[in-house]
Every structure is written in C-alpha cells, then in structure tokens.
C-alpha positions as CSV (number, residue, x, y, z in Angstrom):
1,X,74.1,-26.7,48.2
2,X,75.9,-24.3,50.5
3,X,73.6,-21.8,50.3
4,X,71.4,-23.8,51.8
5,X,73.4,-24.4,54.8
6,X,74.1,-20.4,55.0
7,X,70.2,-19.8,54.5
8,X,69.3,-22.1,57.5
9,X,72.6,-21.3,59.5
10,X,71.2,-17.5,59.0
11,X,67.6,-18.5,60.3
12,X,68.5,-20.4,62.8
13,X,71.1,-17.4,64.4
14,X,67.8,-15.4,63.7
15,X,65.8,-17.6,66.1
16,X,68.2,-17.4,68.7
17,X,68.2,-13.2,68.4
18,X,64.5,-13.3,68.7
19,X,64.8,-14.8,71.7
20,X,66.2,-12.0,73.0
21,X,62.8,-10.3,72.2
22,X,61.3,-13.0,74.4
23,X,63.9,-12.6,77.5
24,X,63.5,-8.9,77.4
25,X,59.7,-9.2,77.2
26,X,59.5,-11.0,79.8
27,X,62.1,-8.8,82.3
28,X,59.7,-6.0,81.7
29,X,56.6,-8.2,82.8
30,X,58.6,-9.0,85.8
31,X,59.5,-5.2,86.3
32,X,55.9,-4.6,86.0
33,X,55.2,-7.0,88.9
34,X,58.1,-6.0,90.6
35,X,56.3,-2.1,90.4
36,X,52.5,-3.9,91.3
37,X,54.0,-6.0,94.4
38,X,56.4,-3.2,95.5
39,X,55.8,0.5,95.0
40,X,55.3,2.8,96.8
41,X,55.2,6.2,95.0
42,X,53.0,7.7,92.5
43,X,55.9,7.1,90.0
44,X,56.7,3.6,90.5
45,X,52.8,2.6,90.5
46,X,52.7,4.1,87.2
47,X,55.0,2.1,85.8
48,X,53.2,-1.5,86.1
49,X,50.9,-0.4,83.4
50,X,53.4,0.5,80.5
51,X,56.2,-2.4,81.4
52,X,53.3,-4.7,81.2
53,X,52.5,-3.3,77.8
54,X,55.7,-3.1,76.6
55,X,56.5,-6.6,77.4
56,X,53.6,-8.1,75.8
57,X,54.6,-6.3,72.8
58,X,58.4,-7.5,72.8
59,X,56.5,-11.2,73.8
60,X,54.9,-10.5,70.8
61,X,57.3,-9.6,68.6
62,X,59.6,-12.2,69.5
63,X,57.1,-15.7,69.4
64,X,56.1,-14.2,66.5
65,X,59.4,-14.0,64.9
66,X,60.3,-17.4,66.2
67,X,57.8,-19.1,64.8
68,X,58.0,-17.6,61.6
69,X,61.9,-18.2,61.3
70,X,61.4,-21.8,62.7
71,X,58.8,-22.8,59.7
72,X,61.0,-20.9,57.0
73,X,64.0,-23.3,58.2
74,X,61.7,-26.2,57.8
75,X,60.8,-25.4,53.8
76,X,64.4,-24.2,53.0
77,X,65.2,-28.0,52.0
78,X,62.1,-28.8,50.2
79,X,62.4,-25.1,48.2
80,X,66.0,-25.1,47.2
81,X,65.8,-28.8,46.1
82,X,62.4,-27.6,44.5
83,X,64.3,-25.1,42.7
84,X,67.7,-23.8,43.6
85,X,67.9,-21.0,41.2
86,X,64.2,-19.8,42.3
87,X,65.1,-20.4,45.7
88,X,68.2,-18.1,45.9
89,X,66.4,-15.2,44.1
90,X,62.8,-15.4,46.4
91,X,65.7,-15.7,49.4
92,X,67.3,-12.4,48.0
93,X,63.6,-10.5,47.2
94,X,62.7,-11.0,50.8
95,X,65.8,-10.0,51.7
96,X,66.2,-6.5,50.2
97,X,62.4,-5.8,51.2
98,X,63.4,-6.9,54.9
99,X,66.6,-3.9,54.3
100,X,64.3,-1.6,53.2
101,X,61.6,-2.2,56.1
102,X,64.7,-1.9,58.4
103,X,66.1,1.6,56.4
104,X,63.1,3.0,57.2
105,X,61.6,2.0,60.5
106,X,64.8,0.6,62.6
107,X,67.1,3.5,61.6
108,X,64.8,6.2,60.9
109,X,61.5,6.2,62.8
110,X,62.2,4.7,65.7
111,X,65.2,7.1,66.5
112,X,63.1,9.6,65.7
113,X,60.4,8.4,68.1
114,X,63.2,7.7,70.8
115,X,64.1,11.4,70.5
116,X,60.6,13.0,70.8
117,X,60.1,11.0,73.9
118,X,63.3,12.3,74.9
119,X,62.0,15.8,74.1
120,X,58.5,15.1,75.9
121,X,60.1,14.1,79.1
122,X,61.0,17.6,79.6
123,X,57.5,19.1,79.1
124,X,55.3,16.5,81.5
125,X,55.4,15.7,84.9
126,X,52.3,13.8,85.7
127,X,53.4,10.4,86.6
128,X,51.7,8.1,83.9
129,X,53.4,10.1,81.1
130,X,56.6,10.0,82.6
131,X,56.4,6.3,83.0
132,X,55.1,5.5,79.8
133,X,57.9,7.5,77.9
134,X,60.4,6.1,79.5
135,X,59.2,2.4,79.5
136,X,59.0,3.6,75.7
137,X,62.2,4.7,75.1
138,X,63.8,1.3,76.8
139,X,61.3,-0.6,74.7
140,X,62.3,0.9,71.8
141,X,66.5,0.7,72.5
142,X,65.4,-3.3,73.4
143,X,64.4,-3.0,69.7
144,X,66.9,-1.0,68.1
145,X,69.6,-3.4,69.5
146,X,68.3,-6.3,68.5
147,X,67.6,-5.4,65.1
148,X,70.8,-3.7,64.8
149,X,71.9,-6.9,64.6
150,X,69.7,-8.5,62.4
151,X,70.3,-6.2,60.5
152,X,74.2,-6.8,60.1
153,X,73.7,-10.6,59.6
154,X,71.2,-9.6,56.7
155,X,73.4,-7.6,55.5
156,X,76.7,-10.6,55.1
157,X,73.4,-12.6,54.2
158,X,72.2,-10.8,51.3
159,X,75.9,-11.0,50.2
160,X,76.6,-14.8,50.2
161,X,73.0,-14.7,48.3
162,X,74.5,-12.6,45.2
163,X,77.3,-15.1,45.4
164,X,75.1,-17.8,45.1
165,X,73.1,-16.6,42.5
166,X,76.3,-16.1,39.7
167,X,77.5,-19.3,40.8
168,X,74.1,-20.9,39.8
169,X,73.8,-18.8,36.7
170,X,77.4,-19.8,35.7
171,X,76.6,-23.8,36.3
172,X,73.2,-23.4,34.6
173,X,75.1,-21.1,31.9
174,X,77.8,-24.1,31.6
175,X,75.4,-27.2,31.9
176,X,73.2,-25.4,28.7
177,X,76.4,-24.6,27.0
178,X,77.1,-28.5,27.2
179,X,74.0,-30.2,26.1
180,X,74.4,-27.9,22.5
C-alpha cells in the first residue's frame, strides 16, 4: 500500500513541474507581445514570431503533460487494488522506457541541438534567424531544466518501485508458502 502513496505522491510532484512548462509558455507568449506592442528594430520585431511559437509549444507540452499525469493519478487506486503485483511492474515498464526516452533526447539531442544553434549564431545575421535560434536555445534550456528534474524524481521513483516489487514477491512468496 505505500507504493501507492509514492506512485501518486510522484505524479502529483510531476503535475506541479509541468506547470512550469505552462508558466514558461506563457512568459514567452507575453514576450512575444511584449516584441508585437513594443519594438522597434528589425531584431526585436523578429522575435514575436518565434516566442509565439515557442510558447505554444511549452503550452503544449505542459497541458498535455498535466492532463495525462492528472488521469494516471486517478487509476493508480483502482490498478494497484486491481492488481498490486501487476501494478508495480507496468509502473516500473513505463518507467525505464520514460529513462530511456530521456537518455536519449533530454541529455543527448537536445544538447546537441542547443550547441548547433550556438554554432549557427555565428554564421547568420539576418534578423529572423537570429531570433529564431536564440528563442530556440531558451526554449530548449526551459526544457532541459525541467526535465532535468523529472528526470531525478524518476530516477528515486524507479528505485522505491524495485523495492516494492521484492517486497510483493516476498509476501506473495510467504502467503503461497503458507497455504501448502
């Protein structure tokens, strides 16, 4: 039964991090307002375009992610009283596919894009492709931070599943050993 109070104490600190996705998505809609209502150079009018796209992406990201952790704490009750033993090992499935997903694209592609557009900064001028790298490069540091994190509570997450998982094997191992 604790594991269910660690699974939903885990989704619910992961609906409060996607929130962030939501605040900072809607700070760069602001900023691209902010560039609409108020600039004055080439450079700052080419910036309402990309902030307004990067925010509707991090809007995106995060209502979907919110939504999606909100439902999942809704069925953790009905699945682990369904099933404990099922529920732990789906719990730790998703989990090391979610580490793997952030291996690769978290802390491997999206450095790797953050330092192209590093690189490219250097080799344009016009004003559009300045703007849109660097509204990239925040976007994607927006991203990198917050799923840093995520990725640490997954990471004590994954842990207290493996826990679980001998605990339930030893009480279904005792319980069997009982009945013969």
């Amino acid at each position: 039964m604790e594991i269910l109070k660690t699974a939903t104490d885990w989704a619910k600190a992961e609906v409060f991090s996607t929130s962030f996705f939501i605040l900072f998505g809607a700070i760069f809609v602001v900023v691209s307002i902010g560039f609409w209502q108020l600039g004055k150079t080439d450079l700052a009018k080419a910036y309402i375009v990309p902030t307004l796209v990067a925010g509707a992406i991090l809007l995106t990201i995060g209502i979907g992610l919110f939504f999606t952790n909100i439902s999942r704490i809704s069925n953790f009750t009905d699945d682990y009283n369904q099933d404990a033993s099922a529920f732990v090992q789906l719990e730790i499935d998703r989990v090391d596919k979610t580490l793997k997903e952030y291996k690769t694209v978290v802390f491997k592609a999206i450095p790797l894009i953050i330092a192209s557009c590093a690189l490219l900064i250097l080799f344009v001028n016009a004003p559009i492709w300045r703007a849109s790298i660097i509204t990239s490069i925040a976007m994607l540091i927006v991203i990198l931070l917050i799923d840093g994190t995520a990725h640490a509570r997954i990471e004590v997450y994954k842990e207290q599943l493996a826990v679980a998982k001998t605990s339930i094997t030893k009480t279904y191992t005792q319980h069997t050993q009982v009945k013969d």
